[in-house]
N, C-alpha and C positions, 0 to 999 in steps of 0.2 A: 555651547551656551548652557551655562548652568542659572537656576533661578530659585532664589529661597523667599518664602514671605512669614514675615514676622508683624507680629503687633507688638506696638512699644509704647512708652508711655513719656514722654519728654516732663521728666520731673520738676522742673524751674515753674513748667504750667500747671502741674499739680498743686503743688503748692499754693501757688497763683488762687488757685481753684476753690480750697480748702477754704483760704483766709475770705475769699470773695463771699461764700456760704456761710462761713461761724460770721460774718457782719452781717450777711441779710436775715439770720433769722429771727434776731432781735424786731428788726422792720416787719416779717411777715406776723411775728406776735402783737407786735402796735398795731399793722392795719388790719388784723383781727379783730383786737378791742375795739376797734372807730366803726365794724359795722354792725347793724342793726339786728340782722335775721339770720338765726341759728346756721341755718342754711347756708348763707353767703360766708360765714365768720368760718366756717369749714371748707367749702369748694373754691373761692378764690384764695388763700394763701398755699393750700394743697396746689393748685393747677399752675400758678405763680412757682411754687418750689418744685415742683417738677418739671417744666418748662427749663429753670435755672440750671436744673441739674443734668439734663438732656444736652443744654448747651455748653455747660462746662465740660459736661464728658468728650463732647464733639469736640474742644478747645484743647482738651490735654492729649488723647487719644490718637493712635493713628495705626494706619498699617502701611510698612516698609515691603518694597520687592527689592531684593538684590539679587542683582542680574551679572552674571560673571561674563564677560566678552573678552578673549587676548590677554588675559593675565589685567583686566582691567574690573573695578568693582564699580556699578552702577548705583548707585543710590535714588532710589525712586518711587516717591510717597503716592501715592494714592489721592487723587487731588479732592479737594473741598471747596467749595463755593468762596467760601471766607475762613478764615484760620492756618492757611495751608503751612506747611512744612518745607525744607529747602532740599531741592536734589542734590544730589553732588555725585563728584565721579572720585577712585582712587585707584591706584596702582599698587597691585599687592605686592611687589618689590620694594613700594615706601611704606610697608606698614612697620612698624617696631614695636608697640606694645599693644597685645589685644588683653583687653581687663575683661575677667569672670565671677560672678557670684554664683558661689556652690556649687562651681563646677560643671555648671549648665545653663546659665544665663548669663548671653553676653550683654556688656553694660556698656562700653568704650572701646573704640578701636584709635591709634594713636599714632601720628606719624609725623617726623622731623617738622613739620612746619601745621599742623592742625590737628582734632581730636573733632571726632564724631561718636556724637553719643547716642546709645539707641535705647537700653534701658528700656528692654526686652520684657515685657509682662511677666510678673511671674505671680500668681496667684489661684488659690483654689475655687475660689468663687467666679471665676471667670472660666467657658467654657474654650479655651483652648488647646489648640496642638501643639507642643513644646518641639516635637521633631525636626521642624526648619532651623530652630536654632542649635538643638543638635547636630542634624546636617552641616550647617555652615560651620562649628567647630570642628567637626568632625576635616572638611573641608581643609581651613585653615593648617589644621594640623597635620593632614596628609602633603599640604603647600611645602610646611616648614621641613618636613623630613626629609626630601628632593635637594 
């Protein structure tokens, strides 16, 4: 049993994400204007946008284990109260196209009848380990050479 964990980013929710924020903050500068005391016009739209943003991040974000069993790939999110993610199983023998950016961040794996997309973090302001997904191509690629 091999096992790799990766944080990924499911970009349809980011997106999602983006648009949901550039429209509320039009709102958080109106119910700014509508209060009274200096105080309130700073602490509740501040506590309100970050609240939003805590939750959207929960909504786009996730962390992936793939778990290797018998030539078989596990797909296994990390569960969430609400928002969750979808397990899946694959067989590395149906895999046909794995897609890469920059040669180190895998985005897609792709196989005769479906496409799982993982879109794999890749950023410098985020404190993580890129090595799992190293590993897994690394992985993959020792699969293909056999």
């Amino acid at each position: 049993m091999t096992e790799f964990r990766l944080k990924v980013v499911k970009l349809n929710r980011f997106v999602l994400s983006i648009i949901i924020l550039s429209t509320s903050l039009p709102l958080f500068i109106l119910l700014a204007s509508k209060l009274e005391l200096i105080f309130l016009k700073i602490i509740i739209p501040l506590s309100i946008l970050s609240s939003l943003l805590l939750l959207l991040y929960y909504f786009s974000f996730g962390l992936l284990n793939i778990v290797v069993i018998d030539k078989v790939l596990h797909f296994k999110w990390r569960q969430k109260p609400i928002f969750n993610f979808k397990d899946s199983e694959l067989k590395i023998k149906d895999i046909t196209t794995i897609i890469v950016e920059q040669g180190i961040y895998l985005t897609k794996i792709e196989t005769k009848n479906s496409k799982i997309e993982l879109g794999v973090l890749k950023s410098d302001y985020f404190k993580l380990d890129q090595n799992d997904s190293l590993k897994l191509l690394s992985f993959f690629k020792i699969r293909n050479s056999h």
